[in-house]
PDB file of N, CA, C and O in Angstrom:
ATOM      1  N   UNK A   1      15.096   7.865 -10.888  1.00  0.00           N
ATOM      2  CA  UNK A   1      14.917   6.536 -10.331  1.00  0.00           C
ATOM      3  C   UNK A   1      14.296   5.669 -11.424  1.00  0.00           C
ATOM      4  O   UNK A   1      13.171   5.855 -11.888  1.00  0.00           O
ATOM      5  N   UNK A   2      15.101   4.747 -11.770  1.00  0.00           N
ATOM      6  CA  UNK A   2      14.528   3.802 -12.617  1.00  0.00           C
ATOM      7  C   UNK A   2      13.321   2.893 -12.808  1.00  0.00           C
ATOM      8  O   UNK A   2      13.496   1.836 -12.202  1.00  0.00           O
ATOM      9  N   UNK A   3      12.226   2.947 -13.409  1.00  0.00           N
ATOM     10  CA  UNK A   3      11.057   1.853 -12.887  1.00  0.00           C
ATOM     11  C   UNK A   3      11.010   1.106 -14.564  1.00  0.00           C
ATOM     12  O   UNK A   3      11.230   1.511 -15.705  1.00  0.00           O
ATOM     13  N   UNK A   4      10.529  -0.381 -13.833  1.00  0.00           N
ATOM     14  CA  UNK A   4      10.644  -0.905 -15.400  1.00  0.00           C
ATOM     15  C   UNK A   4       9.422  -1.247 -15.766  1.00  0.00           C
ATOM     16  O   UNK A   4       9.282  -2.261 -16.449  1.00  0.00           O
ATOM     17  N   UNK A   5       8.333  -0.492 -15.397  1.00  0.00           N
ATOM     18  CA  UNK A   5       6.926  -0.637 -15.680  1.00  0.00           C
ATOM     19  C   UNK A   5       6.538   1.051 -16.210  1.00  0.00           C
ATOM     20  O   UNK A   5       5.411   1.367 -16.590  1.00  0.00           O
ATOM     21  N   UNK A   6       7.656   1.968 -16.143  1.00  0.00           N
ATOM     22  CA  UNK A   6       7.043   3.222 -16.761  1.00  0.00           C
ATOM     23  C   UNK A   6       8.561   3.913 -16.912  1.00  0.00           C
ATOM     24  O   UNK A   6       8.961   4.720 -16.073  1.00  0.00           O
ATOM     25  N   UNK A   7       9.464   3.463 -18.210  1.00  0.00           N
ATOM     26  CA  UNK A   7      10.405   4.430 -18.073  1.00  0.00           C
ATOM     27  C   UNK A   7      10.275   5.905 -18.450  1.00  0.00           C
ATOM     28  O   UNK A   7      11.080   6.402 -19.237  1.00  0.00           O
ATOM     29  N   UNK A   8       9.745   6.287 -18.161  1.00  0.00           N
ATOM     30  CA  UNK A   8       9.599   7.660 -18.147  1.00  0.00           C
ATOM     31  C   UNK A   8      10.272   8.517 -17.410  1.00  0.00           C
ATOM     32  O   UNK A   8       9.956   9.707 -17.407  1.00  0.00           O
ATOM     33  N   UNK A   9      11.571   7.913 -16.482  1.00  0.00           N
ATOM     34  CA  UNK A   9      12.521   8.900 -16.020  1.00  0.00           C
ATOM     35  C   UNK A   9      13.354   9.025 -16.977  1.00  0.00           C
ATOM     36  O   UNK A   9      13.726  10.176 -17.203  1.00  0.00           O
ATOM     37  N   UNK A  10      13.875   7.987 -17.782  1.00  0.00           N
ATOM     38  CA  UNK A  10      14.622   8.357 -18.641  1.00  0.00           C
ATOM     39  C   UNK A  10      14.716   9.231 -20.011  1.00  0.00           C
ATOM     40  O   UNK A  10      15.526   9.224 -20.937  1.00  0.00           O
ATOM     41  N   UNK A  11      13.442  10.051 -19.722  1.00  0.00           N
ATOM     42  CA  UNK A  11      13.539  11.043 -20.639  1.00  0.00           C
ATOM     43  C   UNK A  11      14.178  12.257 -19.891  1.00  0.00           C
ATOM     44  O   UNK A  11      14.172  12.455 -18.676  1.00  0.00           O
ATOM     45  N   UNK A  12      14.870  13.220 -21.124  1.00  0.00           N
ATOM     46  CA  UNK A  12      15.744  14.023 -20.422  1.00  0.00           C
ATOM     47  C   UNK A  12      14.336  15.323 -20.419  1.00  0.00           C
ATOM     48  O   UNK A  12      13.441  15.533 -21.237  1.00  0.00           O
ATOM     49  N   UNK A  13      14.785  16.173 -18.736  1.00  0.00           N
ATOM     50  CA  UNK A  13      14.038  17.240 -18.980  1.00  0.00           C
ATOM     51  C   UNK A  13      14.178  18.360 -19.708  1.00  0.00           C
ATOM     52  O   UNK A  13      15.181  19.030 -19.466  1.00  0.00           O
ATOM     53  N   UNK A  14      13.177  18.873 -20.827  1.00  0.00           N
ATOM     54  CA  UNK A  14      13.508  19.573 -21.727  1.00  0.00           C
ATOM     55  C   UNK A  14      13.156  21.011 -20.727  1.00  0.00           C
ATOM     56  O   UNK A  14      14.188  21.607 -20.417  1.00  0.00           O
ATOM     57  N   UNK A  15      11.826  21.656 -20.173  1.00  0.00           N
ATOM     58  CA  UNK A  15      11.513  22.596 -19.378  1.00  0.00           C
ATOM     59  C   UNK A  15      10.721  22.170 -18.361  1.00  0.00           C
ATOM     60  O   UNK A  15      10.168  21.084 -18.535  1.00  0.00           O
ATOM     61  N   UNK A  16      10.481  22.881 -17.109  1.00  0.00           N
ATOM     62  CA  UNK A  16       9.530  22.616 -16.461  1.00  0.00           C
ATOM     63  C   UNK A  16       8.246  23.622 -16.933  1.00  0.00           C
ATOM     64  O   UNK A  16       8.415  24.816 -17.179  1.00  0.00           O
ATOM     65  N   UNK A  17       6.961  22.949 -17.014  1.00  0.00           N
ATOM     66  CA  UNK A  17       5.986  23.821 -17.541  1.00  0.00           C
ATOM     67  C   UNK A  17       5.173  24.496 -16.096  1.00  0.00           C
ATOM     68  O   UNK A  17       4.694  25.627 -16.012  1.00  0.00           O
ATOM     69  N   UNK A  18       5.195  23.130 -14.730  1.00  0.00           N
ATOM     70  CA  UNK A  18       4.217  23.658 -14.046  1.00  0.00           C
ATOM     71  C   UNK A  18       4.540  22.690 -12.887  1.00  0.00           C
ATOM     72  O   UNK A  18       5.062  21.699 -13.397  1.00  0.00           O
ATOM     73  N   UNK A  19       4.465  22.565 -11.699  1.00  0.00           N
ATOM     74  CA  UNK A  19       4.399  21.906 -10.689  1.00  0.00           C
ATOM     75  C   UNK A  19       3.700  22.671  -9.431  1.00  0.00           C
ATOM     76  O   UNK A  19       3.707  23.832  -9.022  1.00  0.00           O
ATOM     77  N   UNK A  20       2.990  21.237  -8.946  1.00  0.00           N
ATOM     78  CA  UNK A  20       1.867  21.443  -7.680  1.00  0.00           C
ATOM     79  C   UNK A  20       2.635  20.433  -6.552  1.00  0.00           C
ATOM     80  O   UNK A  20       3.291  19.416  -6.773  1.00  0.00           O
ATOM     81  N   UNK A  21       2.328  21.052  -5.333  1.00  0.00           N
ATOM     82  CA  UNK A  21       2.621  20.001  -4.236  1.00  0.00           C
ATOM     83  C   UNK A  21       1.476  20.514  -2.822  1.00  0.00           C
ATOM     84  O   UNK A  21       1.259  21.483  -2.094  1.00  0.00           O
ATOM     85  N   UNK A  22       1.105  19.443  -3.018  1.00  0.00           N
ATOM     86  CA  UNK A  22      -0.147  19.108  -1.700  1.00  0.00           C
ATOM     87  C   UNK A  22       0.588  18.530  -0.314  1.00  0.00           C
ATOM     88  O   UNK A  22       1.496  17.701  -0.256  1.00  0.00           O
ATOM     89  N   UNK A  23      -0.011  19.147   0.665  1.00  0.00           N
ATOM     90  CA  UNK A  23       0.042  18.605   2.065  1.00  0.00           C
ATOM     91  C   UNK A  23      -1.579  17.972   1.812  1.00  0.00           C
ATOM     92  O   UNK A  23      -2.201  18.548   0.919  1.00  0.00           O
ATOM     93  N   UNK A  24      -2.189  17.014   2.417  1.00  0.00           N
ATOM     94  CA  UNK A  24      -3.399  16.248   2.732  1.00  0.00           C
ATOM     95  C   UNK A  24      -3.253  15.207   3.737  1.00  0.00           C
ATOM     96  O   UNK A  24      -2.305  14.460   3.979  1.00  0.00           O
ATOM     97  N   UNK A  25      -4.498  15.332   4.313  1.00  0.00           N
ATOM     98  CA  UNK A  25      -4.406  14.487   5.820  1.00  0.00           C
ATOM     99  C   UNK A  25      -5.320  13.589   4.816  1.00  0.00           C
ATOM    100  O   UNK A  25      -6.352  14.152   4.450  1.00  0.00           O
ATOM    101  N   UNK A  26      -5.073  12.148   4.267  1.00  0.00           N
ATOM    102  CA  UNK A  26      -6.545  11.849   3.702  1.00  0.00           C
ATOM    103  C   UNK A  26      -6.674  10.322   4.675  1.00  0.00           C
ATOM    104  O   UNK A  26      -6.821   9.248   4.091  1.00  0.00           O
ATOM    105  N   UNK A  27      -6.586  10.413   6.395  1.00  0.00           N
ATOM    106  CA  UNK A  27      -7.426   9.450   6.818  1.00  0.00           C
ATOM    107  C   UNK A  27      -8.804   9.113   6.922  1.00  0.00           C
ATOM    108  O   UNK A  27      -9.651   9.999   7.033  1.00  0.00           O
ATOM    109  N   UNK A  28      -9.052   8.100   6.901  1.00  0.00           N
ATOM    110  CA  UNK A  28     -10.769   7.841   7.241  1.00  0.00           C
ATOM    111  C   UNK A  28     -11.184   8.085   8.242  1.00  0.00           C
ATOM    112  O   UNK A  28     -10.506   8.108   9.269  1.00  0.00           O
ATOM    113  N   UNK A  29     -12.160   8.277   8.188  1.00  0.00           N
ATOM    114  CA  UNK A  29     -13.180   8.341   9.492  1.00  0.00           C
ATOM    115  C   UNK A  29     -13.283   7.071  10.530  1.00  0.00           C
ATOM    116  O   UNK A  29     -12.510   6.255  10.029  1.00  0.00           O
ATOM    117  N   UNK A  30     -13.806   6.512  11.650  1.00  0.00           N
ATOM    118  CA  UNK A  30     -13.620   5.535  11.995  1.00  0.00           C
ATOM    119  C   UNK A  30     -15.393   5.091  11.578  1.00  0.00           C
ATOM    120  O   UNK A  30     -16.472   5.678  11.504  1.00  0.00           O
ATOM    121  N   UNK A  31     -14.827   3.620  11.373  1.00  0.00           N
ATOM    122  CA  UNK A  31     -16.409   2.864  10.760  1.00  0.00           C
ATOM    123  C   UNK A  31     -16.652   1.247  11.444  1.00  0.00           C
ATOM    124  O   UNK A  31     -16.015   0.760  12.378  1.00  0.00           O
ATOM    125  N   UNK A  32     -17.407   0.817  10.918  1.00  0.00           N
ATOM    126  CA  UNK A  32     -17.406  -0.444  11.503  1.00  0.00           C
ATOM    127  C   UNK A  32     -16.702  -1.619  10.777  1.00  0.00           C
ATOM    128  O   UNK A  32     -16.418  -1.579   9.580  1.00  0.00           O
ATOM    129  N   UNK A  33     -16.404  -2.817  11.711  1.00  0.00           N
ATOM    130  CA  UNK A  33     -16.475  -3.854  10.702  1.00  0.00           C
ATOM    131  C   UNK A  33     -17.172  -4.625  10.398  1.00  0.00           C
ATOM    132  O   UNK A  33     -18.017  -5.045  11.189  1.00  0.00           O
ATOM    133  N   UNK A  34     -17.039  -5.183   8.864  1.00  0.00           N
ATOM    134  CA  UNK A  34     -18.520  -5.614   8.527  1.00  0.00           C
ATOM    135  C   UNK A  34     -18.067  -6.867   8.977  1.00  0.00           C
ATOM    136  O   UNK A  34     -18.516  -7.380  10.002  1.00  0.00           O
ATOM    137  N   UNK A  35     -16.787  -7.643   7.930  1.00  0.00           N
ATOM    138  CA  UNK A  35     -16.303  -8.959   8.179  1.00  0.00           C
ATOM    139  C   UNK A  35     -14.980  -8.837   8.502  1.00  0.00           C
ATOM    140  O   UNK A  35     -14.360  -8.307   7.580  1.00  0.00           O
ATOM    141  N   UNK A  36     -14.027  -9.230   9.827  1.00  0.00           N
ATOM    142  CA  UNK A  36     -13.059  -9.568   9.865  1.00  0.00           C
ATOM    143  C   UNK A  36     -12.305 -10.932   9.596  1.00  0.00           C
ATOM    144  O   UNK A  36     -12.434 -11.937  10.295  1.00  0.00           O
ATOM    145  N   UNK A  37     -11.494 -10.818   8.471  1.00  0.00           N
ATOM    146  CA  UNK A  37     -11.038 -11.443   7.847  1.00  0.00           C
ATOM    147  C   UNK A  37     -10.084 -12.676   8.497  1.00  0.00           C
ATOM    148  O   UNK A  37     -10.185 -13.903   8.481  1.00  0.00           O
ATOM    149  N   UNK A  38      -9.067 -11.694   9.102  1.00  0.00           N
ATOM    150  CA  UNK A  38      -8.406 -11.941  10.314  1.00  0.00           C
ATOM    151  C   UNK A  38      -8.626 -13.033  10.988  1.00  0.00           C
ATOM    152  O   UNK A  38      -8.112 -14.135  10.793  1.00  0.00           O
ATOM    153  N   UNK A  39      -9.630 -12.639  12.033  1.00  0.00           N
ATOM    154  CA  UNK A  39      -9.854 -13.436  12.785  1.00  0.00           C
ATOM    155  C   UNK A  39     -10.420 -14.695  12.134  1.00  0.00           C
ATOM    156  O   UNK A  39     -10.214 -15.754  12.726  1.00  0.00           O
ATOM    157  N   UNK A  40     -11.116 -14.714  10.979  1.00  0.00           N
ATOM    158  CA  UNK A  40     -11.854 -16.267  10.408  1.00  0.00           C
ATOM    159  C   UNK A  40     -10.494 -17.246  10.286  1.00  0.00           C
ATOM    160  O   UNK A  40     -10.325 -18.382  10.729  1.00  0.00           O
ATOM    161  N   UNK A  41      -9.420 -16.221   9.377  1.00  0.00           N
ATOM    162  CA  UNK A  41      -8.213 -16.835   9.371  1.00  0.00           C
ATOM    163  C   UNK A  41      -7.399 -17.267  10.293  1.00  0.00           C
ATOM    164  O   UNK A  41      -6.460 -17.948   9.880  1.00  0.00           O
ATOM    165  N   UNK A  42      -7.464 -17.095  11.332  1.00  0.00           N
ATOM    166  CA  UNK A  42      -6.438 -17.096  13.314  1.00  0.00           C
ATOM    167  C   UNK A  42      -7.477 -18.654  13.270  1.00  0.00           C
ATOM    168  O   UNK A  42      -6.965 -19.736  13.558  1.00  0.00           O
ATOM    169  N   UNK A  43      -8.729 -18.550  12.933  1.00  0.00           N
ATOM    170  CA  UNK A  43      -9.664 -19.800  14.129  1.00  0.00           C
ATOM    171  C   UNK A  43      -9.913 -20.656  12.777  1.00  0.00           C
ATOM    172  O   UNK A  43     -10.807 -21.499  12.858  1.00  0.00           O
ATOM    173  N   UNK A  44      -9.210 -20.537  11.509  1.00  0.00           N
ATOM    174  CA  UNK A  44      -9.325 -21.816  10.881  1.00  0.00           C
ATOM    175  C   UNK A  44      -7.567 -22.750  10.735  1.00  0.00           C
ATOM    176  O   UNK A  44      -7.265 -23.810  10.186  1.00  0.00           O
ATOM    177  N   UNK A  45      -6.620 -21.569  11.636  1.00  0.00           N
ATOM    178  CA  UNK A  45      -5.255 -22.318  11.387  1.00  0.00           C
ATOM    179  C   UNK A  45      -5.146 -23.449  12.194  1.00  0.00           C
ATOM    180  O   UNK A  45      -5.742 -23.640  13.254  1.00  0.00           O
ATOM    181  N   UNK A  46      -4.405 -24.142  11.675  1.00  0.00           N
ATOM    182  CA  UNK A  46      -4.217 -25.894  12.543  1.00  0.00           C
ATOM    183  C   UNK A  46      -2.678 -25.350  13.313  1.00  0.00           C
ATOM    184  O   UNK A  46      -1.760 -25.093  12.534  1.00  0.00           O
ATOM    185  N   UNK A  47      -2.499 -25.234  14.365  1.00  0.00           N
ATOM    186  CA  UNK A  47      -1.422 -25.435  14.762  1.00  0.00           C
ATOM    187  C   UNK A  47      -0.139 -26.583  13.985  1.00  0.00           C
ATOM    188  O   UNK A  47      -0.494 -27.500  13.245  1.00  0.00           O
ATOM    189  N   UNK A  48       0.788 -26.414  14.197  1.00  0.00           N
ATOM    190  CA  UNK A  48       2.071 -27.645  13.153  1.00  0.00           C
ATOM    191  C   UNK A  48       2.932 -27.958  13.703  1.00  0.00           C
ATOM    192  O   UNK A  48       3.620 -28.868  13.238  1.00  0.00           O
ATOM    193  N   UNK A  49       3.396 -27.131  15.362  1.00  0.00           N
ATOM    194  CA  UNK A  49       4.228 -28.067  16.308  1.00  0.00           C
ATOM    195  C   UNK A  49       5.604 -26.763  15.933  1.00  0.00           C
ATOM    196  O   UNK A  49       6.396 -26.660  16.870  1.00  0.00           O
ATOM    197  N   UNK A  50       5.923 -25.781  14.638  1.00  0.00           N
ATOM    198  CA  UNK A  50       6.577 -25.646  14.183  1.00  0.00           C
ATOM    199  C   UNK A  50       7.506 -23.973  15.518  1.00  0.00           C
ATOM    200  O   UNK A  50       6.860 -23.083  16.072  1.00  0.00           O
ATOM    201  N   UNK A  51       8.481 -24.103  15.558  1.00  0.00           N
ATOM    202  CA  UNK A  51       9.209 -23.081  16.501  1.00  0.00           C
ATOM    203  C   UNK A  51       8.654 -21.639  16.080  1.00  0.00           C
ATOM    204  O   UNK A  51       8.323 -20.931  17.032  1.00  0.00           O
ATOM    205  N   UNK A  52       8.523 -21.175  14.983  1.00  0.00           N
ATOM    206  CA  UNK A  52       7.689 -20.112  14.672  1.00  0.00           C
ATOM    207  C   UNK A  52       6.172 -19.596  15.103  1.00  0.00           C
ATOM    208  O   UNK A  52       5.600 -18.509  15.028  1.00  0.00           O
ATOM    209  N   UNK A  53       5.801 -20.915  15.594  1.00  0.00           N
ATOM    210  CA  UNK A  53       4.308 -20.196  16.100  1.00  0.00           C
ATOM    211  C   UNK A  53       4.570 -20.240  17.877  1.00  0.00           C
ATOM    212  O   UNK A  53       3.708 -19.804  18.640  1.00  0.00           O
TER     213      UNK A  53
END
């Protein structure tokens, strides 16, 4: 798969030396919120009349 920020697929494989593959659950814990962002943003929008809202 081509990426144009790391071509590094396009090297051909010469051997494989070693490969790992992980299963991991890595959710968080549940925490608080400090600041919701969100909502400051919902109660500073101006309505615009527009069919989308």
């Amino acid at each position: 798969m081509p990426h144009v920020n790391a071509p590094v697929a396009d090297f051909p494989v010469k051997r494989v030396v070693a490969a790992h593959h992980y299963i991991a659950d890595l959710t968080l814990p549940f925490g608080r919120v400090v600041h919701d962002y969100n909502k400051e943003a919902a109660e500073a929008a101006v309505p615009t009349g527009l069919a989308a809202e």
